[in-house]
VOPAGU-2260 file (C-alpha; in pm, 1 decimal, decimal comma):
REM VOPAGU-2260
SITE   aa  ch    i         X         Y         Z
SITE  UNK   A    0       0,0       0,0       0,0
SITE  UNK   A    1     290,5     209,2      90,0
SITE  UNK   A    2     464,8     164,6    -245,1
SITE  UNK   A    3     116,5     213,7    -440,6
SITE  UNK   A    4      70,6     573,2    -252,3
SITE  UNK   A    5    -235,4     461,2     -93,9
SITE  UNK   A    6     -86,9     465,7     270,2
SITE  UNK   A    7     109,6     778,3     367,7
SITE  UNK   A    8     267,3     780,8     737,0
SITE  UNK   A    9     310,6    1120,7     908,9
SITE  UNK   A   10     394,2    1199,5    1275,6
SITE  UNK   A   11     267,7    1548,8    1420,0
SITE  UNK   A   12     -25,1    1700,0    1564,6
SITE  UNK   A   13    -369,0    1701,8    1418,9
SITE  UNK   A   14    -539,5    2080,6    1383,5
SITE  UNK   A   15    -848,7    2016,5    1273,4
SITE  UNK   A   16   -1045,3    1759,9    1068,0
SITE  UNK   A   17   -1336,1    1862,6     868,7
SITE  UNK   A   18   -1586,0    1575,8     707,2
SITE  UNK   A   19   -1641,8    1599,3     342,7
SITE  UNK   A   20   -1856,6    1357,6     118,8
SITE  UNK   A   21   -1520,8    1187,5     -29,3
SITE  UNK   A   22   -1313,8    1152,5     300,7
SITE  UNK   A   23   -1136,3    1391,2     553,3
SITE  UNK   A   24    -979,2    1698,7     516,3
SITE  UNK   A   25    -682,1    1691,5     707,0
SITE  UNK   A   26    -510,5    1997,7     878,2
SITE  UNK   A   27    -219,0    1892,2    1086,9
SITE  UNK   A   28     136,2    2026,7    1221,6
SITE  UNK   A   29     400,3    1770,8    1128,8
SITE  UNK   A   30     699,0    1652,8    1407,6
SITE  UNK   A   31     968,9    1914,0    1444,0
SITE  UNK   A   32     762,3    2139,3    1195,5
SITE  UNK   A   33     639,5    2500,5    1210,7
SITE  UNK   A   34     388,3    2474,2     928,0
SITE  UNK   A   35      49,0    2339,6     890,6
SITE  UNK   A   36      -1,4    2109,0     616,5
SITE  UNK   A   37    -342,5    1993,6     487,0
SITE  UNK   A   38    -390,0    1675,5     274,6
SITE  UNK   A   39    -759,8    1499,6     161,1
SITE  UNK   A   40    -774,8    1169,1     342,2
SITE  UNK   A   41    -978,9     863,7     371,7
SITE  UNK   A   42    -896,4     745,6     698,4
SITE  UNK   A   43    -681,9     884,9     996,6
SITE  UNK   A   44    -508,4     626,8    1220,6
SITE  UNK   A   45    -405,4     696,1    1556,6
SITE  UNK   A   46     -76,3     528,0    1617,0
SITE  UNK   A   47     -20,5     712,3    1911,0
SITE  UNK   A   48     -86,2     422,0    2181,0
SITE  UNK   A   49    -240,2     499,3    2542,3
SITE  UNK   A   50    -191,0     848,3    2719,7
SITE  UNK   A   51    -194,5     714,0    3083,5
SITE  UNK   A   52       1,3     976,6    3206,3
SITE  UNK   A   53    -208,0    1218,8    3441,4
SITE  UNK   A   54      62,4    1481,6    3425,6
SITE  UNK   A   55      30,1    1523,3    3101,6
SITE  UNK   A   56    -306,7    1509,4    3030,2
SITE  UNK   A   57    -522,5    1758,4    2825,8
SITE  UNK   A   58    -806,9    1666,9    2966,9
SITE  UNK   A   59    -950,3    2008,5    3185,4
SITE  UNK   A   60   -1147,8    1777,2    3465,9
SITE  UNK   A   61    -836,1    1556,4    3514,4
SITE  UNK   A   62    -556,9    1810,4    3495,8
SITE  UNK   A   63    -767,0    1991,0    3783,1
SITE  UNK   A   64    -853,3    1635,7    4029,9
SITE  UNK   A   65    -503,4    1619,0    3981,4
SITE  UNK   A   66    -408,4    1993,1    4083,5
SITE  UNK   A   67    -623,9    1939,6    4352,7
SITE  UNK   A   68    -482,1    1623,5    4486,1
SITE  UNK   A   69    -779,7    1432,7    4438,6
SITE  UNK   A   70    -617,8    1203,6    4160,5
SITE  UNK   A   71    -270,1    1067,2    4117,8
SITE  UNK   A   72     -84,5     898,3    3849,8
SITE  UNK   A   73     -66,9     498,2    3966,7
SITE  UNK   A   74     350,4     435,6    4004,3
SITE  UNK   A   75     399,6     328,1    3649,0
SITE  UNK   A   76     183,6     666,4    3496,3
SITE  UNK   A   77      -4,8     433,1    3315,4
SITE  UNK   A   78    -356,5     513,0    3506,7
SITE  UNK   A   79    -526,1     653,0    3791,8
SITE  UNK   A   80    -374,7     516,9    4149,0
């Protein structure tokens, strides 16, 4: 698939999607990159694995149990403790 150009991998940070009747549009800043590229897609894969890590969380409701001291990461920062 790679070789045929139907599978494209690219590390960065999505910046928006937007639904459109023949796929995605795309709109993402790639790793180590200032500028936003945009590309038409038919799928989006998150390759990512699990975000366990409390500290680092963009979640608003868990970044502030944990400000609070209500939550803490378990010892491996793979969960809640």
């Amino acid at each position: 698939m790679v070789a045929a150009g139907r599978l494209r991998f690219a590390a960065g940070k999505i910046v928006s999607t937007e639904a459109e009747r023949d796929g995605v549009r795309l709109r993402f800043r790639p790793r180590h990159g200032d500028t936003v590229e945009t590309m038409q897609v038919a799928r989006i894969v998150n390759c990512t694995g699990p975000q366990g890590d409390l500290t680092r969380t963009d979640d608003p409701l868990l970044a502030r149990l944990v400000a609070e001291g209500r939550i803490r990461p378990d010892r491996l920062r793979l969960g809640i403790d």
